[in-house]
C-alpha positions in Angstrom: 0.0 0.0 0.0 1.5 3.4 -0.9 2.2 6.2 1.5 0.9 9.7 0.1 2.0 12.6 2.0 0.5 16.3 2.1 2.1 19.1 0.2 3.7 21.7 1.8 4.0 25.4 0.7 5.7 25.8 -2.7 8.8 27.7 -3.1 10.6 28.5 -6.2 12.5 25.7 -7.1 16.2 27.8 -7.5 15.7 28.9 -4.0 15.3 25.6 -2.7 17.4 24.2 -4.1 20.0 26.6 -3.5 19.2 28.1 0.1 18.9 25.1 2.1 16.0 25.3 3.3 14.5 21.4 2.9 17.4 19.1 3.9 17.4 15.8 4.8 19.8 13.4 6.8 23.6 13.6 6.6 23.7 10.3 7.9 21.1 8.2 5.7 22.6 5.5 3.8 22.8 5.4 -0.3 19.8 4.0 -1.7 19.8 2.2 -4.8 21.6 -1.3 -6.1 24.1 -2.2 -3.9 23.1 0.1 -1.3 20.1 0.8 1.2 17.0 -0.9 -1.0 14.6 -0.5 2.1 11.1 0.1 1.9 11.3 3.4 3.8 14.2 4.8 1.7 13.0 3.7 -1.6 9.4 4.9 -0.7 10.5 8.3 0.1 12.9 8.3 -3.2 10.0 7.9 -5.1 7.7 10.3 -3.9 9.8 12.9 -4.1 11.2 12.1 -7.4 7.3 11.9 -8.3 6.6 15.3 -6.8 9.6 16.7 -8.7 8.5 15.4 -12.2 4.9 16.7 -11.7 5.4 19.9 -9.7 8.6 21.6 -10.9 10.1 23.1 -14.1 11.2 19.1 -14.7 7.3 18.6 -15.2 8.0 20.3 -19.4 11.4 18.5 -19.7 9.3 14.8 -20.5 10.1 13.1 -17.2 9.7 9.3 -16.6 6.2 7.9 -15.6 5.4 8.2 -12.3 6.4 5.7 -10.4 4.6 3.4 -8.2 4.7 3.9 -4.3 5.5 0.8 -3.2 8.9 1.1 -1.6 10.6 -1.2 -4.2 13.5 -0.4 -5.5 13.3 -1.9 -9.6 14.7 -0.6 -12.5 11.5 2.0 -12.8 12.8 3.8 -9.8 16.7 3.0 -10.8 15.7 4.7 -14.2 13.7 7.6 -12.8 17.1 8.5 -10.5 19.5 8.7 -13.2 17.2 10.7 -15.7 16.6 13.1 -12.9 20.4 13.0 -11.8 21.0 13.7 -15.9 18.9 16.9 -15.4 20.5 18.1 -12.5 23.8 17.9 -14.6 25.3 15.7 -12.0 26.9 12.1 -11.7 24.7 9.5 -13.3 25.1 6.2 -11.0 21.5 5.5 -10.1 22.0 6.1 -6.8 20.9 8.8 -4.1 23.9 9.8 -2.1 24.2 13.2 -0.4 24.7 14.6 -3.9 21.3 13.6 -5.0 20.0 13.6 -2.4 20.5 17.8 -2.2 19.1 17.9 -5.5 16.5 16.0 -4.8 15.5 17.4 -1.0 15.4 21.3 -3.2 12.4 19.8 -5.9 11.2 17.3 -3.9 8.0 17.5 -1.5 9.1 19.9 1.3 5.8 18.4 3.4 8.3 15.3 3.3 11.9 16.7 3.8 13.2 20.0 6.1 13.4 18.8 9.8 13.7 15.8 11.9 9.8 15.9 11.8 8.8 15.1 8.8 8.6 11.7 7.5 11.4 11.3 4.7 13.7 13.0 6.5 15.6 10.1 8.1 16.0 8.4 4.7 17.5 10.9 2.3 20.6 11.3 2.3 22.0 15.1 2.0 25.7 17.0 2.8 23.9 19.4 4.9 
C-alpha cells in the first residue's frame, strides 16, 4: 500500500534548491543497487522524485512515468534516478547519495523533507 503525504507550501525551485532550506539526513545511507534498497528509503525516493516530475520546471522537460509507491527499489525507480540526476547535470550512477540527495530534497515535497519531523527525512541522504 503506498504512503501519500501532504504538500507543503511551494517555493521557487532555485531557492530551494540553493538556500537550504528542505534538507534531509547527513547520515542516511545510499539508496539504490548495492546500497540501502529498504522500503522506507525507496518509498520516500520515489515520492519525491514523483513530486519533482509533476510539480517543478522538470514537469516540461518529458520526465519518466510516475512511479509506483510501493517502496521497491526496480529498474523503474533506478531509471527515474538517473534521468533526474541527468537533469541536475550531475553524476549518473543511479544512486541517491548526499549529492542527490541535495538535488533531490530542493524539488522534492518539502511536506516530506526539512526537519527531523517530517517523515522522509531520516532516509534521504543530503551533505547538509
Amino acid at each position: 500500500m503506498a504512503k501519500h503525504f501532504s504538500v507543503a507550501i511551494a517555493v521557487p525551485v532555485l531557492f530551494a534548491a540553493t538556500t537550504g532550506i528542505a534538507n534531509a539526513s547527513t547520515t542516511a545511507p545510499y539508496v539504490g543497487y548495492g546500497y540501502s534498497t529498504k522500503y522506507n528509503a525507496v518509498l520516500c525516493v520515489q515520492h519525491n522524485l514523483n513530486y519533482a516530475f509533476q510539480n517543478t520546471p522538470l514537469a516540461n522537460q518529458n520526465p519518466p512515468a510516475q512511479l509506483a509507491e510501493d517502496g521497491i527499489w526496480g529498474n523503474k525507480t533506478w531509471g527515474a534516478v538517473e534521468w533526474f540526476q541527468s537533469k541536475m547535470n550531475i553524476q549518473v550512477d543511479g544512486v541517491v547519495g548526499p549529492n542527490t540527495g541535495d538535488w533531490l530534497a530542493g524539488y522534492g515535497d518539502r511536506g516530506s523533507l526539512g526537519s527531523p519531523y517530517r517523515p522522509c527525512y531520516p532516509y534521504i541522504p543530503t551533505s547538509w
